[in-house]
VOBAMI-106737 format. One record per residue (C-alpha): residue in three letters; x, y, z. Coordinates in steps of 0.2 Angstrom, whole numbers, plus 5000, padded with zeros to 4 digits. Each point is the difference from the previous one (the first is absolute). Layout:
BEGIN
ALAXYZ;...
end
This chain:
BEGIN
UNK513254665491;UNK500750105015;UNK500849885004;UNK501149984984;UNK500150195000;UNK500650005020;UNK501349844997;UNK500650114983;UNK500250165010;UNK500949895014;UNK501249934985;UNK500550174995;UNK500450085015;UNK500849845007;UNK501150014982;UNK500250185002;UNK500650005018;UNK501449874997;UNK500550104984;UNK500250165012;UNK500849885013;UNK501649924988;UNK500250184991;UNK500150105019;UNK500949845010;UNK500949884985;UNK501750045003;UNK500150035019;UNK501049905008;UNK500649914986;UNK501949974999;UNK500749924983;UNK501649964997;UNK501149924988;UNK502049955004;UNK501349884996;UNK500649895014;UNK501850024994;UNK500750154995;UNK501349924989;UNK500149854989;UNK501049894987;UNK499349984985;UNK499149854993;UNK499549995019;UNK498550025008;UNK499250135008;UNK498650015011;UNK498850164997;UNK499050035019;UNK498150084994;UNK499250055017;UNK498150075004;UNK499450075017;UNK498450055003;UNK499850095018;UNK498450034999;UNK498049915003;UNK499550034982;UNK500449854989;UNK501150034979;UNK499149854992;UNK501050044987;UNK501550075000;UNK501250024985;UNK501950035004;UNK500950044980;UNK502050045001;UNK501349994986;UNK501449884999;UNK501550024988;UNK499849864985;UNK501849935006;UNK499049935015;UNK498949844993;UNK498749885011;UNK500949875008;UNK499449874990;UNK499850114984;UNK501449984988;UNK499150154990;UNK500650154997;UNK499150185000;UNK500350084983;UNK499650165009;UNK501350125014;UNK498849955012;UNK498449925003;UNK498750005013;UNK499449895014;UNK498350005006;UNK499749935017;UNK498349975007;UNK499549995017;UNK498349975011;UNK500350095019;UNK498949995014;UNK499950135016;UNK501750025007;UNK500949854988;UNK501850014994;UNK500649904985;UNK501649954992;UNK500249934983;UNK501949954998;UNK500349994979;UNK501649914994;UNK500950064983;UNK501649964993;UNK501250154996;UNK500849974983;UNK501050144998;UNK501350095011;UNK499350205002;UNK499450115011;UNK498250015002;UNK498750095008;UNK498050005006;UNK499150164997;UNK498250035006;UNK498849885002;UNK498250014995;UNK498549955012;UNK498249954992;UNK498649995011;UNK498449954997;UNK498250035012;UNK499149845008;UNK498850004987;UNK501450034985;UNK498950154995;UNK501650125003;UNK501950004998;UNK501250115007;UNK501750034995;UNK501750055012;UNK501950034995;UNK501049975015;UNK502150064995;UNK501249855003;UNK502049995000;UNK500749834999;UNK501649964991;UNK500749814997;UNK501749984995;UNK500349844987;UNK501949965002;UNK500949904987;UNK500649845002;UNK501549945000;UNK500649874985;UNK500249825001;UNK501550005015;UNK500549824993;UNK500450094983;UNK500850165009;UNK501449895011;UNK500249894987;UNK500450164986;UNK500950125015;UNK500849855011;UNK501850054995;UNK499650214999;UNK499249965019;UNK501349905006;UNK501350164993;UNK499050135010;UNK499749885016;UNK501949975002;UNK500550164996;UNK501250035017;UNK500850125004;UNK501850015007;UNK500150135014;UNK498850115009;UNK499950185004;UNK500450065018;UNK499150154998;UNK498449944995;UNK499249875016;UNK498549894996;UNK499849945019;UNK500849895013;UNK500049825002;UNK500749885012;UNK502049985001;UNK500449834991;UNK502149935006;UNK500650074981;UNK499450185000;UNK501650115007;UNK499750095015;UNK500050184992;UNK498349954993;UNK499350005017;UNK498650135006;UNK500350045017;UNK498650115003;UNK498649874993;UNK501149855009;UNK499950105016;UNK498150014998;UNK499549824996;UNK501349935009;UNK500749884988;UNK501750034986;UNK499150124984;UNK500950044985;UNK499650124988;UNK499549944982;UNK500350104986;UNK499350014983;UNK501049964986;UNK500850134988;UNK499049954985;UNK498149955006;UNK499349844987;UNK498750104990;UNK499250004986;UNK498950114988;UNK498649954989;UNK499750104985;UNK498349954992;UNK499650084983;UNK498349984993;UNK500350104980;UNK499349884989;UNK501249924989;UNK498950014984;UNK498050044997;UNK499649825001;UNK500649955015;UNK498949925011;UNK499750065018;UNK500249845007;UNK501950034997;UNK499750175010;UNK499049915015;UNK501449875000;UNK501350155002;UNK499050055014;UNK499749815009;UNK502149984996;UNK500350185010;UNK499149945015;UNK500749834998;UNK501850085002;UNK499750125013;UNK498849865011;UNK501949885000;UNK501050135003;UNK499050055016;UNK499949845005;UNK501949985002;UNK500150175009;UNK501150074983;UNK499250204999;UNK499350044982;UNK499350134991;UNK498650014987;UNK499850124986;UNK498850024985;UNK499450114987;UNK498349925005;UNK498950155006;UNK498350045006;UNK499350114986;UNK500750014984;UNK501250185006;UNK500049955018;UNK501849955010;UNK500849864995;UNK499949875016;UNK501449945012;UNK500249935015;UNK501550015009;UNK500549915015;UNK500950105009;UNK498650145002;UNK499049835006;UNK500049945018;UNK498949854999;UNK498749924989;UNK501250024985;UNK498949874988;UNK498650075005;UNK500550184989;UNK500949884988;UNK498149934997;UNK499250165001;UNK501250104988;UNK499849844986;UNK498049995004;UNK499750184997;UNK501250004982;UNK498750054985;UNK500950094987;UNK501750024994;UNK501150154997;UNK500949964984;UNK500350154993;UNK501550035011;UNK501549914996;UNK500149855016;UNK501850045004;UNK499650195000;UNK498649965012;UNK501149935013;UNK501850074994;UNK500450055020;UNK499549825007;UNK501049914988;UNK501550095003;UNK499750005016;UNK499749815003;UNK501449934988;UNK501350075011;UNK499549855013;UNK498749894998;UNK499549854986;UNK498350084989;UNK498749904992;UNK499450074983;UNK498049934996;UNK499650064985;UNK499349934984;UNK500550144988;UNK501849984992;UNK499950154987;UNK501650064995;UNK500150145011;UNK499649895016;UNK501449874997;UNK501150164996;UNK499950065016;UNK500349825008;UNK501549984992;UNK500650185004;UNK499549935018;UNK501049844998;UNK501850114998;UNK499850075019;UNK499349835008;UNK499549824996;UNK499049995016;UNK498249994989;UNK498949894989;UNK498850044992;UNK498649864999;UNK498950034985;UNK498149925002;UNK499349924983;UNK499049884988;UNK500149924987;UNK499450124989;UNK501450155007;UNK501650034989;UNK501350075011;UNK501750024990;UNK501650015016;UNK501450104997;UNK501549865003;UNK500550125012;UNK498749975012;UNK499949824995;UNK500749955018;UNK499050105010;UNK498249974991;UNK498849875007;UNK498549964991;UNK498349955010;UNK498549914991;UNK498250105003;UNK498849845008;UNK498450045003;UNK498749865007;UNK498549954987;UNK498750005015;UNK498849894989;UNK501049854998;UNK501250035014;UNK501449994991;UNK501750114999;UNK500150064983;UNK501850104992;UNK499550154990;
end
């Protein structure tokens, strides 16, 4: 019987002593953290979510629990199911010994362009003997930015090949002697007043200067996100975006400078977002991406010509502008046309389905392009027209 009563008293203090160990030494030493291996990303890619554990200490976290919160746009790799809720959360179990380190590398699939960001996490822990759990909130500040794609390129050449190829050879006649872009190497045409004596002095070949042109090939993307009636879907407005993106990624590629502007904001009164390449000098796409991510609302209650009155004007004295816009109220095609009596030097390329009505104005007849909204049926694999 003193024996029972000796090995009973030994259980309890043993359990007890462990208890008082995990709630004094639990999270000492332990190092948790959650990231993104990239910090941006195009949608309907994947993305690769980096949970790590550190333990730097003798005692052993049998049990370790390690709960975040991922936005529902963010789906398991192999999970075509959505979350019905903003977010949900991700419990992650983990056994560490003394001094162990653990990586858990977890692979969604981001189906949505957006900004979005990992809060805090929280850590559960329980004692050797699972008699007693503990409880830590540890602050985190990770943000991931899901670009939009760009649309089928085939279909974009195919429906812009001839407005490409009239920006693309868009030369101009004579240059301006007062504005210098560098020095190149003297060719047997150029004429000898042309030559840079200091830099051919220094180099010690023939330099001539080269000039800019008087009128520099631009162009200025107008992207207006108002909704053309109640029901329209937002694929039309994502497609808007994916066409924006498409226009400005082209025109970077062929070295022609391009602005963006929207009435895409952050917030539903915060700026309207632009990006203009001139206050830019590298990494152009990457805030072309960033601006289109991070659009969430719309400011429609201002009149889209109003909004960007000084721009317009501004651009239509010498460079060609692309109009993206689904909406053709009245008022809109009004202010096109008002457009069209100081320049023809625009389109205006409207994104639809099969279910959108959009009655032109013969007026702008010649300079409207219409663009079917695709999306892809990720079931069956198959491109499907809305």
């Amino acid at each position: 019987m003193q024996v029972v009563i000796a090995a009973a008293l030994c259980l309890f203090v043993l359990v007890w002593l462990q208890r008082w160990i995990y709630k004094k030494y639990w999270d000492r030493g332990l190092e948790v953290d959650v990231r993104f291996q990239q910090r941006s990303v195009l949608e309907n890619r994947q993305v690769k979510v980096d949970v790590q554990v550190v333990n730097r200490k003798a005692l052993p976290l049998p049990a370790l629990s390690v709960v975040f919160s991922l936005p529902q746009q963010l789906t398991e790799h192999r999970s075509r199911q959505r979350n019905l809720a903003d977010t949900f959360n991700r419990n992650e179990l983990f056994t560490l010994f003394s001094y162990q380190s653990v990586t858990r590398t977890l692979t969604f699939m981001c189906r949505q362009r957006g900004c979005y960001s990992l809060g805090e996490l929280m850590v559960h822990n329980r004692s050797l003997f699972m008699d007693r759990e503990d409880t830590a909130l540890i602050p985190m500040d990770r943000q991931l930015i899901v670009c939009p794609d760009c649309v089928n390129m085939r279909n974009f050449v195919r429906k812009f090949q001839y407005l490409l190829g009239e920006i693309l050879t868009n030369e101009f006649a004579h240059e301006d002697v007062f504005l210098i872009r560098g020095v190149r190497e003297y060719r047997p045409y150029d004429s000898q007043r042309l030559i840079n004596w200091k830099a051919t002095a220094k180099l010690g070949s023939l330099m001539v200067n080269h000039y800019e042109h008087t009128d520099s090939r631009k162009v200025a993307v107008f992207l207006n996100l108002a909704k053309n009636q109640l029901g329209q879907s937002a694929d039309i407005a994502e497609e808007a975006i994916r066409l924006a993106k498409t226009w400005c990624l082209n025109l970077d590629y062929y070295g022609i400078e391009s602005d963006l502007y929207t009435n895409g904001s952050e917030t539903p009164h915060g700026d309207c977002l632009k990006v203009e390449k001139k206050d830019l000098v590298q990494k152009y796409m990457n805030h072309v991406d960033e601006i289109l991510a991070r659009i969430s609302c719309c400011r429609e209650e201002e009149e889209f010509f109003r909004l960007f009155d000084s721009q317009i004007r501004e651009h239509s004295r010498d460079c060609f502008l692309i109009f993206i816009s689904a909406d053709s109220r009245t008022l809109f095609q009004e202010q096109l046309i008002r457009l069209k009596g100081q320049t023809d030097k625009f389109v205006w390329v409207i994104p639809k389905s099969s279910k959108s009505v959009h009655n032109i104005r013969p007026e702008l007849s010649s300079n409207t392009v219409f663009w079917n909204v695709y999306w892809r049926k990720e079931e069956q694999g198959e491109v499907i027209s809305l």
